[in-house]
C-alpha positions in Angstrom: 5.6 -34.6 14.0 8.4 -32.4 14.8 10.8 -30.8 12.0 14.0 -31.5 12.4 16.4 -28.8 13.5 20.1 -30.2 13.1 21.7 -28.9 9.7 24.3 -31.7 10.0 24.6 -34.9 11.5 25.5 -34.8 14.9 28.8 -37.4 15.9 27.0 -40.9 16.0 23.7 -39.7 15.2 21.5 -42.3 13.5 20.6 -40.8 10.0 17.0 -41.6 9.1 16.0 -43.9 5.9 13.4 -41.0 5.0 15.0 -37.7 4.9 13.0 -35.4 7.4 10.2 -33.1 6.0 11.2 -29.6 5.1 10.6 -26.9 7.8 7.3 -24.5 6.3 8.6 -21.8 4.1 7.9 -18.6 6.2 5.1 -16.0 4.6 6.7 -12.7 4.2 4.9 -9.7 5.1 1.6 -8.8 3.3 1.5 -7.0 0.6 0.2 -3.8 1.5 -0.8 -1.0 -1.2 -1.2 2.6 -0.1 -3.3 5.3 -2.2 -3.6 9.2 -1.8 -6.6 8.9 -4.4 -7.1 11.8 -6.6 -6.2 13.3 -10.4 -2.5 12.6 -9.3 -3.2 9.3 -7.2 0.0 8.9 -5.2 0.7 5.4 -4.2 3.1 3.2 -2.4 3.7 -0.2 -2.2 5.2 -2.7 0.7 5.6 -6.2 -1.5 6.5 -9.2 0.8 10.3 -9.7 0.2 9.9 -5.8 2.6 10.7 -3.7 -0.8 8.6 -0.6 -1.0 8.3 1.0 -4.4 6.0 4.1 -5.0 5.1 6.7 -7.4 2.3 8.9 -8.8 0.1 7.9 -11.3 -2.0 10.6 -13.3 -5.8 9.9 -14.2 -6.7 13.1 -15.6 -9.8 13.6 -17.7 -9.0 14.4 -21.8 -12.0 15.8 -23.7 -12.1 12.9 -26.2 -12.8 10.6 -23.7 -15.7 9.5 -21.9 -16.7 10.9 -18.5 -16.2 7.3 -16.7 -12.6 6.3 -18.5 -11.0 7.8 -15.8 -12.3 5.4 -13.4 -11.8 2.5 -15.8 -8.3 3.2 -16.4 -7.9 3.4 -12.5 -9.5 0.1 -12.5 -7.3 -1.5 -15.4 -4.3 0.4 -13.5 -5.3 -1.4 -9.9 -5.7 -5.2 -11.4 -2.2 -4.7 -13.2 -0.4 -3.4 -9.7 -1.6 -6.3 -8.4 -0.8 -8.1 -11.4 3.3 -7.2 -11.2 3.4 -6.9 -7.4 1.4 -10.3 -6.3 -1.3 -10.8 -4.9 -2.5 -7.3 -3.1 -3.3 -8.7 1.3 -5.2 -5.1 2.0 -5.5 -1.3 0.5 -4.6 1.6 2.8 -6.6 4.6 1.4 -6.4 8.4 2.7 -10.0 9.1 3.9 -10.1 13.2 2.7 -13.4 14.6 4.9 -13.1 18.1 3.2 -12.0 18.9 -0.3 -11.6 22.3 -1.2 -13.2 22.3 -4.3 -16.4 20.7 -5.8 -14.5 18.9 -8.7 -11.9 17.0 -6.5 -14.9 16.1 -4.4 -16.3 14.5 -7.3 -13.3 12.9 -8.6 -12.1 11.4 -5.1 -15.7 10.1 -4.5 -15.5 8.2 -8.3 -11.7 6.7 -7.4 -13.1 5.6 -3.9 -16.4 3.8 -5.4 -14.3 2.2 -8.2 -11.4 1.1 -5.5 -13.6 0.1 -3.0 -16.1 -2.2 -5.7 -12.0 -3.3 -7.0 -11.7 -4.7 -3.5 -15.0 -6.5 -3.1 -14.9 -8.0 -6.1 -11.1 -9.3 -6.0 -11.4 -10.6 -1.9 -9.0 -7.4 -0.7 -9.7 -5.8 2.4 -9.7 -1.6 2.6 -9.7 0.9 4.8 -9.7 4.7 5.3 -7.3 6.4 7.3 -7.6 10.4 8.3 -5.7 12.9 7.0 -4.6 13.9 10.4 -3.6 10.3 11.8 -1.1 9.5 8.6 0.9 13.4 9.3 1.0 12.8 13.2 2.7 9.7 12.3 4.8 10.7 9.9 5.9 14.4 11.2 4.3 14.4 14.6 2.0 16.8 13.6 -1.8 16.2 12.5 -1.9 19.4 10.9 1.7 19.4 9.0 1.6 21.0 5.8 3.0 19.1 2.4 6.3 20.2 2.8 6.8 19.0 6.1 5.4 15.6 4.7 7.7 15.3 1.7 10.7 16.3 4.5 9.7 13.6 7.1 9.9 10.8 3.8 12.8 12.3 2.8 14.3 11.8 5.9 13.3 8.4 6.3 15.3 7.9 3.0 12.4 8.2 0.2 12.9 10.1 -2.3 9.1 11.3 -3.3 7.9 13.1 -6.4 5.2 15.0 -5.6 3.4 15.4 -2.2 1.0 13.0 -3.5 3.9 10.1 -3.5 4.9 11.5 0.1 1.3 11.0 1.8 1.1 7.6 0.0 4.5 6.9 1.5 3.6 7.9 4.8 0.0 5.7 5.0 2.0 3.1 3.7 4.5 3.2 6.5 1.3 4.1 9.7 -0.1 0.6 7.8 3.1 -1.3 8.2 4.3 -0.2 11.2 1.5 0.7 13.6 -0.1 -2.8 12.1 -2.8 -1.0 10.9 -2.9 1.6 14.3 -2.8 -1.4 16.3 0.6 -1.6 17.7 
């Protein structure tokens, strides 16, 4: 059955007993989370209305805690993200090859496992995008340093904290724009 498309009633148009079905509300964009994992996890998000708040959060290790209450309050910090921004459609994550030290090894390798099990257990698709493809895309450079990062947001109109807000920015907008790399 076809929806009906006049607004009004057109001059002698017959008007039916039933009124016609309403036309399918139309699915914004997914909602689309972006993560520069680490200590200072920068993050963006795209919610479907096309808003796109971002920010930093810190998950730094205190000495009266546990060795495994970072990861948990990344955890509790993922399910209430998607808890205020809907329901999450798929995680953007910047895959880091080479760290420069042993302990942000360690910590980026504990955010990935606890964001990757986060996914599988809550139906959200991830996925790992280099270094090098987010700064071509965002400065035209695959080698750009943070500065020019935090320029090229700025320039888009963002206003970023930290670098780690700027690369989450930038991921955020490859993922949204480039569909994923597929446009």
């Amino acid at each position: 059955m076809a929806f009906a498309t006049l607004i009004a009633p057109a001059p002698r148009a017959s008007i039916p007993a039933v009124p016609p079905a309403s036309p399918p509300v139309l699915v914004g964009s997914p909602t689309v989370l972006a993560l520069d994992l680490g200590t200072a996890t920068g993050w963006a998000l795209h919610a479907r209305d096309g808003h796109i708040t971002s920010g930093t959060q810190v998950f730094r290790h205190d000495r009266f805690s546990g060795g495994g209450m970072r990861y948990l309050r990344f955890q509790n910090w993922l399910s209430e993200i998607a808890r205020l921004g809907g329901p999450i459609d798929r995680i953007v994550f910047e895959e880091v090859r080479r760290h420069v030290g042993t302990d942000a090894a360690h910590v980026y390798g504990g955010l990935l496992a606890t964001l990757t099990a986060w996914g599988e257990l809550n139906g959200v698709p991830y996925e790992g995008v280099p270094v090098g493809t987010i700064k071509r895309f965002a400065t035209g450079r695959g080698n750009a340093d943070k500065a020019a990062v935090i320029a090229a947001m700025q320039a888009r109109g963002f206003h970023p904290g930290d670098d780690n807000e700027a690369d989450a920015l930038a991921l955020l907008l490859w993922a949204v724009e480039t569909r994923g790399g597929l446009a």
